[in-house]
Each structure stands twice: as structure tokens, then as C-alpha cells.
Residue frames as qw, qx, qy, qz and C-alpha x, y, z in Angstrom:
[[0.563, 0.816, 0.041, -0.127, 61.47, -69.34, 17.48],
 [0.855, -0.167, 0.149, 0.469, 64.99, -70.07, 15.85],
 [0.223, -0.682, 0.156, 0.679, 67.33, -67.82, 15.51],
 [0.660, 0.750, -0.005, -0.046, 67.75, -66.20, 11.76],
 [0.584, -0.494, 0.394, 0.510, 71.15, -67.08, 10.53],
 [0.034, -0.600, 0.531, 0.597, 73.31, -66.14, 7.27],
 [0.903, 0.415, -0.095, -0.050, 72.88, -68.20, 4.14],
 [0.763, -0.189, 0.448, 0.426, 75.80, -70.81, 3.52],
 [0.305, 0.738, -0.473, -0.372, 78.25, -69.64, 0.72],
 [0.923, 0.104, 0.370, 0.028, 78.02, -72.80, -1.23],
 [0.182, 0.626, -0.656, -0.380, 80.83, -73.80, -3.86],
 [0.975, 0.097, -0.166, -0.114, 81.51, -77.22, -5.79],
 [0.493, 0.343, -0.695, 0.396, 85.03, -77.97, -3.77],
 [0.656, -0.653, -0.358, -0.121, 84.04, -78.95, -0.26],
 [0.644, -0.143, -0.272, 0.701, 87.34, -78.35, 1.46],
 [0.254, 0.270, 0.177, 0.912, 86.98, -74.50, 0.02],
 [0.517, -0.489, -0.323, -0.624, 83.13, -74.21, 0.73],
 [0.683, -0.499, -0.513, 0.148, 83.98, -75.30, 4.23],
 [0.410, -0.059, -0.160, 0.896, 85.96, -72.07, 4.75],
 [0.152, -0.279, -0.204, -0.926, 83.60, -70.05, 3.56],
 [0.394, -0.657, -0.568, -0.301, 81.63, -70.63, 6.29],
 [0.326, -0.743, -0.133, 0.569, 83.29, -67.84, 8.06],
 [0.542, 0.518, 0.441, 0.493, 83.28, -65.48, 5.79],
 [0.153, 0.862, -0.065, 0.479, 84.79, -61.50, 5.21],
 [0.770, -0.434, -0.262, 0.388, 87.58, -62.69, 7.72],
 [0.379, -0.078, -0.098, 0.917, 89.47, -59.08, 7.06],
 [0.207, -0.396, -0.215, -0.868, 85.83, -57.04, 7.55],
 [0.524, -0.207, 0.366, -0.740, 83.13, -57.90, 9.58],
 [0.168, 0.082, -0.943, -0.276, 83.54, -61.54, 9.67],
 [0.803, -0.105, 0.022, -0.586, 80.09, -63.35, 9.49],
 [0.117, -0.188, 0.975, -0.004, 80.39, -66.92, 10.91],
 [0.466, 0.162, -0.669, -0.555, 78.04, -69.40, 8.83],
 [0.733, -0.243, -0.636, 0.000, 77.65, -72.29, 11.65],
 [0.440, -0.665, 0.020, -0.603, 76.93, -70.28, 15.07],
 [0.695, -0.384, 0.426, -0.433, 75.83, -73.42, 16.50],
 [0.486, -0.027, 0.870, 0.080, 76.06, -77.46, 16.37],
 [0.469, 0.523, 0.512, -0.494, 72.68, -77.02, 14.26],
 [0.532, 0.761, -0.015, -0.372, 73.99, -75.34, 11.92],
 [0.098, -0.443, 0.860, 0.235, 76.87, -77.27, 11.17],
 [0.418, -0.058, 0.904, -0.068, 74.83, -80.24, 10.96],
 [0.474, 0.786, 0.274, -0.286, 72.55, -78.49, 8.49],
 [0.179, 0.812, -0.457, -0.316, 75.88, -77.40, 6.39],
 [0.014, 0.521, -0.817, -0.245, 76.72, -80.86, 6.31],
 [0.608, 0.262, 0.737, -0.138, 73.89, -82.13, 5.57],
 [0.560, 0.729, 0.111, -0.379, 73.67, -80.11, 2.29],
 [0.300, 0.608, -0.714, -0.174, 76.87, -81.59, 0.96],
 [0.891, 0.105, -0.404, -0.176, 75.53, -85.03, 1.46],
 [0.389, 0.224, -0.751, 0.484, 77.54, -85.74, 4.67],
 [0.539, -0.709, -0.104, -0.441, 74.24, -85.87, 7.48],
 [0.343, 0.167, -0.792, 0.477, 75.22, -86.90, 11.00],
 [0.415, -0.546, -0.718, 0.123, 73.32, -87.80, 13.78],
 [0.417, -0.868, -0.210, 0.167, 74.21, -85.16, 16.24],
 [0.523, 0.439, -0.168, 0.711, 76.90, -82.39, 17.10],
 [0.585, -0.594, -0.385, 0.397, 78.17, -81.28, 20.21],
 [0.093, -0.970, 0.219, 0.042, 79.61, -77.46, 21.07],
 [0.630, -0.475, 0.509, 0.346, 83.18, -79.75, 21.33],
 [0.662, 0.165, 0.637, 0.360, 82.71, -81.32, 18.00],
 [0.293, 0.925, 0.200, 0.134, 81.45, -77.68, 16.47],
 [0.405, -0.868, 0.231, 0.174, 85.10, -76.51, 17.92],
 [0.544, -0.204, 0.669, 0.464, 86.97, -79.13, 16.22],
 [0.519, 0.601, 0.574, 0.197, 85.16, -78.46, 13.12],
 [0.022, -0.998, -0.001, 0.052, 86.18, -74.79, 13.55],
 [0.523, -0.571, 0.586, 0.240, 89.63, -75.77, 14.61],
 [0.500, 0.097, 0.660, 0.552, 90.06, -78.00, 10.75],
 [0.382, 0.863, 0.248, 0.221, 87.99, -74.96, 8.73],
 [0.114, -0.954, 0.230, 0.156, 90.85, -72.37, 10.13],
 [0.584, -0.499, 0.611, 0.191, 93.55, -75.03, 9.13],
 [0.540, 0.619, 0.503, 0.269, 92.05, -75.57, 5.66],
 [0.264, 0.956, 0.105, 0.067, 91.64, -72.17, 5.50],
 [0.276, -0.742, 0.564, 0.235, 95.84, -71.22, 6.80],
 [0.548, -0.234, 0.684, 0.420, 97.25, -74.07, 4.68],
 [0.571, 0.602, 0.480, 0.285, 95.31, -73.02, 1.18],
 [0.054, 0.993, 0.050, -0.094, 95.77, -69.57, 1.96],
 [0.423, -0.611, 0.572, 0.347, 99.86, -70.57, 1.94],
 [0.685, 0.235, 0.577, 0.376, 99.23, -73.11, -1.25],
 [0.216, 0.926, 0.309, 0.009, 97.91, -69.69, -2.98],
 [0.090, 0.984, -0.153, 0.008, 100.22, -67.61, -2.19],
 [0.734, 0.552, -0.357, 0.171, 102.85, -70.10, -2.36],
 [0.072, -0.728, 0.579, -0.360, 104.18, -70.10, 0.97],
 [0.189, 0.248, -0.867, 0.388, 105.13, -72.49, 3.00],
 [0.554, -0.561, -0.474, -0.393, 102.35, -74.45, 4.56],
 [0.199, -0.498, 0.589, -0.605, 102.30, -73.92, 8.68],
 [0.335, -0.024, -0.933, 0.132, 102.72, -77.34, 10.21],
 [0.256, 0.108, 0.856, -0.437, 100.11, -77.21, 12.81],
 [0.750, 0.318, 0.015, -0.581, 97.45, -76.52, 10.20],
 [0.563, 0.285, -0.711, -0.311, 98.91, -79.39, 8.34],
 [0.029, -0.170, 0.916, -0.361, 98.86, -81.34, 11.62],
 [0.596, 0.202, 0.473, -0.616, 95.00, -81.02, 12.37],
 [0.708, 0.487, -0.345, -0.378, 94.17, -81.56, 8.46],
 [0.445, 0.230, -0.864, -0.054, 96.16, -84.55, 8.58],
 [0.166, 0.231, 0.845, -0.453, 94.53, -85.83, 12.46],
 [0.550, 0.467, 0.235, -0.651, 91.06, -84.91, 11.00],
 [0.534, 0.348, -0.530, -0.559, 91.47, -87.13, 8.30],
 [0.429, 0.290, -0.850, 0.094, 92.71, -89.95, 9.79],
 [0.392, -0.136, 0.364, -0.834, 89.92, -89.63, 12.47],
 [0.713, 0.286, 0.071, -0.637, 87.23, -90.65, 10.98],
 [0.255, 0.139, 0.953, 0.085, 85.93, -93.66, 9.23],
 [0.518, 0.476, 0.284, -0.651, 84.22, -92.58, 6.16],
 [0.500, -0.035, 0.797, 0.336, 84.11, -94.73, 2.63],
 [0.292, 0.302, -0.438, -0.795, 83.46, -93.21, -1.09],
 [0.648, 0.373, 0.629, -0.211, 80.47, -95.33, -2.56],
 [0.120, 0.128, 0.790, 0.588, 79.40, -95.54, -6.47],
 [0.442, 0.226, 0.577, -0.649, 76.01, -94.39, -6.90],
 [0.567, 0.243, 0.771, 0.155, 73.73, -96.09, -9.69],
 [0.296, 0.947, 0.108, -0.058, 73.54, -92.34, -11.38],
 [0.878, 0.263, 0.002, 0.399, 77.57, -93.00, -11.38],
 [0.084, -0.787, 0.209, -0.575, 78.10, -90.10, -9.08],
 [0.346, -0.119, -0.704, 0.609, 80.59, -90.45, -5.45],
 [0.546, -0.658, -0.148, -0.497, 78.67, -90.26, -2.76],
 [0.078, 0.376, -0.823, 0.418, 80.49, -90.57, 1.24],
 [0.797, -0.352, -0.489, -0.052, 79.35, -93.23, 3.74],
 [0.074, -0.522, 0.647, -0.550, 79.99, -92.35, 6.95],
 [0.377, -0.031, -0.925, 0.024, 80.63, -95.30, 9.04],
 [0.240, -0.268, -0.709, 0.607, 79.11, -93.75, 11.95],
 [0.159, 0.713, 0.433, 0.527, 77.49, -90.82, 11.11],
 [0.426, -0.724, -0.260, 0.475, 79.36, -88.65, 13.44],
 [0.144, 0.983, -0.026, -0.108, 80.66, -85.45, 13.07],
 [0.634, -0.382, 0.579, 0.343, 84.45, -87.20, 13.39],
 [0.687, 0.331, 0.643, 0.072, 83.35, -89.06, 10.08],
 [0.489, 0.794, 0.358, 0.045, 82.56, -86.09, 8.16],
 [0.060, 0.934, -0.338, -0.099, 85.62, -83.52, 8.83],
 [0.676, -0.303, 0.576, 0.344, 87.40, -86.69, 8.04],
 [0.664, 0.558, 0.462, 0.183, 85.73, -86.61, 4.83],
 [0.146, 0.987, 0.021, -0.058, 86.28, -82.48, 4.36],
 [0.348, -0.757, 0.484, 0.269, 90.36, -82.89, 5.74],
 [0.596, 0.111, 0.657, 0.448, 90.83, -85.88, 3.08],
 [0.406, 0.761, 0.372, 0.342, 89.33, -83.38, 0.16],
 [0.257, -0.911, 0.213, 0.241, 91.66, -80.53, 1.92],
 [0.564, -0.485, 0.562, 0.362, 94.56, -82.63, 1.27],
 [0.567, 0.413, 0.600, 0.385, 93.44, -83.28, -2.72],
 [0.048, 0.979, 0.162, 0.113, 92.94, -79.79, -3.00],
 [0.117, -0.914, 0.385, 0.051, 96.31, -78.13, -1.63],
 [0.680, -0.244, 0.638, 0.266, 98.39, -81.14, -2.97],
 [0.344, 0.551, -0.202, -0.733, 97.20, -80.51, -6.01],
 [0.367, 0.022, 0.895, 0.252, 95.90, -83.50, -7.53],
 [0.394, 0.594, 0.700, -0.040, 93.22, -81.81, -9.22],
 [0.368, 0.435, 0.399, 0.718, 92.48, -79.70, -12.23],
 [0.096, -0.889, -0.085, -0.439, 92.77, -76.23, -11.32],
 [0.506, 0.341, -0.374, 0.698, 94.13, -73.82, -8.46],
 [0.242, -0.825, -0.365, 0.357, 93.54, -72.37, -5.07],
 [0.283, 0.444, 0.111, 0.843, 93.43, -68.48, -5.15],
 [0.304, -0.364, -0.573, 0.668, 92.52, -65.91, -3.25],
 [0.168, 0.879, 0.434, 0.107, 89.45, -63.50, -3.34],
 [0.290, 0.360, 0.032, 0.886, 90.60, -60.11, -4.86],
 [0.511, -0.655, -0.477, -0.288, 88.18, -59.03, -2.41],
 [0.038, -0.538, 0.559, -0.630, 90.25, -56.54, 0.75],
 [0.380, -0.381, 0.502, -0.677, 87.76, -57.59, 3.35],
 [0.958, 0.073, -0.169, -0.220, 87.12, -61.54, 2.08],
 [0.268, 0.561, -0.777, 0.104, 90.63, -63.14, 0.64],
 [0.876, -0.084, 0.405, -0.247, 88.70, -66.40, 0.99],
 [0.254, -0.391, 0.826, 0.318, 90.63, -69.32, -0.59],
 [0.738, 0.370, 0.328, -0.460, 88.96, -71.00, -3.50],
 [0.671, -0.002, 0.689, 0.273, 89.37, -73.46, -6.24],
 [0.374, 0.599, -0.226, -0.671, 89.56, -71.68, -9.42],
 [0.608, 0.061, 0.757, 0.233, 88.91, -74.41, -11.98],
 [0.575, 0.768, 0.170, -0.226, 88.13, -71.98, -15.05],
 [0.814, 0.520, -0.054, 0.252, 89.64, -72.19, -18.27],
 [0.173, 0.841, -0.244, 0.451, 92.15, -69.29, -17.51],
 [0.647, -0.493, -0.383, 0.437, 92.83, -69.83, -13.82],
 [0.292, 0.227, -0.162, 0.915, 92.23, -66.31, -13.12],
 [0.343, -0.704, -0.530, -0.325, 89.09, -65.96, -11.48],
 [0.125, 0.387, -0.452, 0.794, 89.68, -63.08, -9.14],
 [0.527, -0.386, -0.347, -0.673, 86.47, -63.97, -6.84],
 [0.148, -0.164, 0.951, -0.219, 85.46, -66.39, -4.59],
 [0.245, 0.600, 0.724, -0.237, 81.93, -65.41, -5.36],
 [0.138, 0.422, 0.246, 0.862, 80.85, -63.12, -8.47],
 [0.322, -0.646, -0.514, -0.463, 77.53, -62.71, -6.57],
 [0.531, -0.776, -0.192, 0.281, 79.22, -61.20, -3.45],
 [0.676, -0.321, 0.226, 0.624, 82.41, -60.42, -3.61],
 [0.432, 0.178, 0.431, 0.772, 82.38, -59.69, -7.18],
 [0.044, -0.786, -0.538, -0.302, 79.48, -58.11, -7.29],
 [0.475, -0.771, -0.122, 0.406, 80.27, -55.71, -4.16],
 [0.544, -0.421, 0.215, 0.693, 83.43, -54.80, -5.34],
 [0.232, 0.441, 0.631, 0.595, 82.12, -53.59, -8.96],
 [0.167, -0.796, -0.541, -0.211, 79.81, -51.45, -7.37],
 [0.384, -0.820, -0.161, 0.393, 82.15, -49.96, -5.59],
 [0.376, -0.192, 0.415, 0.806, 84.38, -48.92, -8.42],
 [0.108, 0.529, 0.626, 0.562, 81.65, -48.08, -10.12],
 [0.167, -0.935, -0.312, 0.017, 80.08, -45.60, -7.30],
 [0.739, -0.373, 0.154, 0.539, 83.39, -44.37, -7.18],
 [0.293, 0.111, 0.417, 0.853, 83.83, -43.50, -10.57],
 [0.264, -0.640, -0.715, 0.096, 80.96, -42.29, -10.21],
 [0.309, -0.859, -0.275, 0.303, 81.37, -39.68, -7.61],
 [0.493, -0.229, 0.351, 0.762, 85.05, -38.74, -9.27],
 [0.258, 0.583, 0.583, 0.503, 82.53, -38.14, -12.90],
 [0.222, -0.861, -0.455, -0.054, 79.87, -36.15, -10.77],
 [0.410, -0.743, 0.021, 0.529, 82.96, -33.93, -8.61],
 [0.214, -0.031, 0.498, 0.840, 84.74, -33.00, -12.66],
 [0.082, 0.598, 0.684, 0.409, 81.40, -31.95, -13.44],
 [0.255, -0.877, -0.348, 0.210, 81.12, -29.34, -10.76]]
């Protein structure tokens, strides 16, 4: 019987939505990809399948999500990025052997040459590097969230989305100001 695991925290930036498969890293983090399986399941829903995945290759995959995650978390907050995360992100691009297609709906789509697991965190470390370089419209930020402070691509009008997720994060955190006030209302009433 397989094991029950976590829903993926999906996003539309892949670099971002590959962090977030460890997720509430300052609470009770919840890790997203356990096993090989599930990796290969996570990257199959972003259109990156691969044949197989080893416990190594689930390590190295771990090893460029914590390096994603340390070198946005620095674009965010403006620091300095820490070279060895930039190091992996950069060797994890340059890995791989994967090639942007065209599809005939006029939407990119990756080829991997191989369909290894190499292939894809090339794909993820090259969309890292567009992402905290900032060639694209919008910003990394960090979830207002204490026990998240996942990195994420804020691409709304404003660039202030305090989230990473309304439906978690935000959501959570509402409720708790709200039982809060709440309890404050209920304790002036007595």
C-alpha cells in the first residue's frame, strides 16, 4: 500500500515551486518529495518526466532546492547571495542537457535530452538563475508567514503580495488574527 504523502504546493515559477517542496522550514517543516517517487511525480507535473530517480539523484535535487531556496531568500532580502548556493545552481545547470521546444499551441515546453533527473534540475537551476537575476517581470519575496518565509515570485500588479500561498499561509495566518481578536473581544467582555 503506498505511503500517504503531502500535496505539492504548486506555483507558476518553477525555480520557486521547487522550494516549496519543503515547506514551513521555521515550524514543522513538511518535506514534499520523501522519496525518488515522489520527486519524479513532482516533476512530472511540471512537464519535466524522467525515467527513473535514485536516493543520490533525490539528494542532489535536495542539495539545488536548498540553494534556490538560500540564494532567493538573499535576492529578497537583498543580501548578498552565498557562493556555494550560487555554485550548485550554476553546476546544476550546466549538468544537464535539456532544450526549450515551441509547441503548436505556441507554449515552451523542455526536452530533456535524456530524461534523467540531471536533465531536469538543469532545467529548474537555469529558471533559478532567470528568477534571482532578475530578468523577469516581477520580484522574489518572502512569505509574511513566521513559520514558512518561503521565497516566491510576486508578479502582481503592486509587488506586495505578502504570501506565498493565500490558501495556506494566508489563510492560516488570518485566522489567527482573527481568533485572536477574537479572544482579546470575548476577555473585554468579561
Amino acid at each position: 500500500m503506498p505511503a500517504d504523502f503531502p500535496d505539492f504546493r504548486l506555483g507558476n515559477v518553477l525555480a520557486t515551486s521547487f522550494t516549496g517542496t519543503l515547506s514551513e522550514r521555521h515550524g514543522n517543516a513538511v518535506e514534499r518529495v520523501p522519496t525518488p517517487r515522489r520527486l519524479i511525480d513532482w516533476l512530472a507535473v511540471y512537464g519535466l518526466a524522467v525515467d527513473s530517480c535514485t536516493a543520490a539523484q533525490l539528494d542532489l535535487a535536495r542539495e539545488l532546492r536548498e540553494s534556490i531556496h538560500a540564494a532567493a531568500t538573499a535576492a529578497a532580502t537583498r543580501d548578498a547571495l552565498p557562493p556555494s548556493a550560487v555554485q550548485v545552481i550554476n553546476d546544476r545547470s550546466a549538468q544537464g542537457r535539456a532544450a526549450a521546444i515551441l509547441t503548436p499551441e505556441g507554449k515552451r515546453q523542455w526536452r530533456l535530452s535524456s530524461a534523467s533527473v540531471e536533465d531536469a534540475l538543469s532545467v529548474i537551476a537555469a529558471d533559478a538563475i532567470s528568477v534571482i537575476a532578475g530578468e523577469r517581470d516581477g520580484k522574489l519575496a518572502l512569505c509574511a508567514s513566521p513559520t514558512c518565509r518561503a521565497a516566491f515570485f510576486d508578479t502582481s500588479q503592486s509587488r506586495t503580495r505578502r504570501w506565498c500561498d493565500m490558501n495556506t499561509c494566508g489563510n492560516r495566518q488570518k485566522k489567527a488574527r482573527f481568533n485572536a481578536n477574537q479572544r482579546k473581544n470575548s476577555r473585554s467582555a468579561d
